[in-house]
C-alpha positions as a Markdown table, in Angstrom:
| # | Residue | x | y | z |
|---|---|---|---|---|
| 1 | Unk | -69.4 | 15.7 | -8.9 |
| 2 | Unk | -67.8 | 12.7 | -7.8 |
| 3 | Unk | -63.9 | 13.9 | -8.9 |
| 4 | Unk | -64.5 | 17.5 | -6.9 |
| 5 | Unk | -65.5 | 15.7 | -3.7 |
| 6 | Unk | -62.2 | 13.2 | -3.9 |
| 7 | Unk | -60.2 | 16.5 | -5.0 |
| 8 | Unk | -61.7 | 17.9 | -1.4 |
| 9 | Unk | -60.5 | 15.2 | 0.6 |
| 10 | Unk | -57.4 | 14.6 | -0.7 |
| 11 | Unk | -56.4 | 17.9 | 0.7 |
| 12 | Unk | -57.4 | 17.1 | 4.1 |
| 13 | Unk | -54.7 | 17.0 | 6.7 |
| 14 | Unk | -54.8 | 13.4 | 8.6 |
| 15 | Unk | -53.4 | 14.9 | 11.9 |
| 16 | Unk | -54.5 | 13.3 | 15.1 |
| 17 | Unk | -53.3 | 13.9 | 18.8 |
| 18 | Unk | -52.2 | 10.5 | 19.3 |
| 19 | Unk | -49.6 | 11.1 | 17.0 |
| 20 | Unk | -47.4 | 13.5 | 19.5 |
| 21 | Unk | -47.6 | 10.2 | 21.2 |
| 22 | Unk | -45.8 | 8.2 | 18.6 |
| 23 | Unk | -43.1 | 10.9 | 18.8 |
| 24 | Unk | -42.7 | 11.0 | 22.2 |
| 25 | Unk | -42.5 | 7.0 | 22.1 |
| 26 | Unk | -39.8 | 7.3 | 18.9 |
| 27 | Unk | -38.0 | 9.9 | 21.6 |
| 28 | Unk | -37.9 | 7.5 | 24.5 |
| 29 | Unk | -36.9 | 4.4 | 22.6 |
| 30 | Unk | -34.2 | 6.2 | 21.1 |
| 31 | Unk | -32.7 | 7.6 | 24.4 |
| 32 | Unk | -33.1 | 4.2 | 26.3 |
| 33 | Unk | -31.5 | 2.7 | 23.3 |
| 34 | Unk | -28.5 | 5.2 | 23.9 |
| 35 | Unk | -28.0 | 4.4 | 27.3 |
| 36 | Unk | -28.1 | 0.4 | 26.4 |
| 37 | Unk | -25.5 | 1.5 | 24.3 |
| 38 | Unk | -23.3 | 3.7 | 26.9 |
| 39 | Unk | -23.7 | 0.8 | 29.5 |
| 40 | Unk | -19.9 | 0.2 | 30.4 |
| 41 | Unk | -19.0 | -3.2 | 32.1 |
| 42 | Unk | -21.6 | -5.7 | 30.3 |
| 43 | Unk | -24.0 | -4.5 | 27.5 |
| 44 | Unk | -27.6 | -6.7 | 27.2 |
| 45 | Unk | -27.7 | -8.0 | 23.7 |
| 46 | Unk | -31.1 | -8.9 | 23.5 |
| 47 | Unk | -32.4 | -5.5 | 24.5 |
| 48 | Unk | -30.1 | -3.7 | 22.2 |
| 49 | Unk | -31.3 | -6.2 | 19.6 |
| 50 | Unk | -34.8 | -5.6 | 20.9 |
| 51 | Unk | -34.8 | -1.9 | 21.1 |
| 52 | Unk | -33.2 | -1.1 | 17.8 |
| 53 | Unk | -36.0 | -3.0 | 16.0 |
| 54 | Unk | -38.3 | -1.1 | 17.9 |
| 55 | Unk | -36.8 | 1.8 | 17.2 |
| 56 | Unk | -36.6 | 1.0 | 13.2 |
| 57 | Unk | -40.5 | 0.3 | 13.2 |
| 58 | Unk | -41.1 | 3.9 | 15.4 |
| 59 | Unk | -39.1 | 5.3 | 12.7 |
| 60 | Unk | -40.8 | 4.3 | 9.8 |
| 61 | Unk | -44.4 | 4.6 | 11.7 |
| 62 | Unk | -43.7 | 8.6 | 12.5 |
| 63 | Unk | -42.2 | 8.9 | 8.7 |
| 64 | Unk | -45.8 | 7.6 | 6.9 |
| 65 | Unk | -47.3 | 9.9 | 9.6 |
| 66 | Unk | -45.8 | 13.0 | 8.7 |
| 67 | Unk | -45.7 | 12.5 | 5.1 |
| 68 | Unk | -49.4 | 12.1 | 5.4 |
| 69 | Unk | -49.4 | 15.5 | 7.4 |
| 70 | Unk | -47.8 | 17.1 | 4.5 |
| 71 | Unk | -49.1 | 15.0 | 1.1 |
């Protein structure tokens, strides 16, 4: 009894809404990141710096989100 009922949840999608959020964050980070980057005449370090390790963490956040969509 107890292996059918883990069987059952493991195919449970773990979808939420607030995960169209973390998208939509990844999204923004990336395109303020690109614009850091395009900056012409003096480029802020520390918020290149900042917003690429943002970006990294976003990154790896929506991955383990949408392999648990899928797996």
């Amino acid at each position: 009894m107890f292996l059918v009922e883990t069987a059952s949840d493991a195919a449970v999608s773990t979808y939420e809404h607030f995960d169209i959020f973390m998208v939509i964050f990844t999204i923004l980070i990336a395109v303020g990141l690109l614009r850091l980057l395009m900056q012409r005449p003096r480029k802020n370090v520390l918020a290149i710096g900042f917003s690429t390790v943002a970006l990294l963490v976003f990154l790896v956040a929506d991955y383990k989100m949408v392999s648990g969509w899928v797996w």
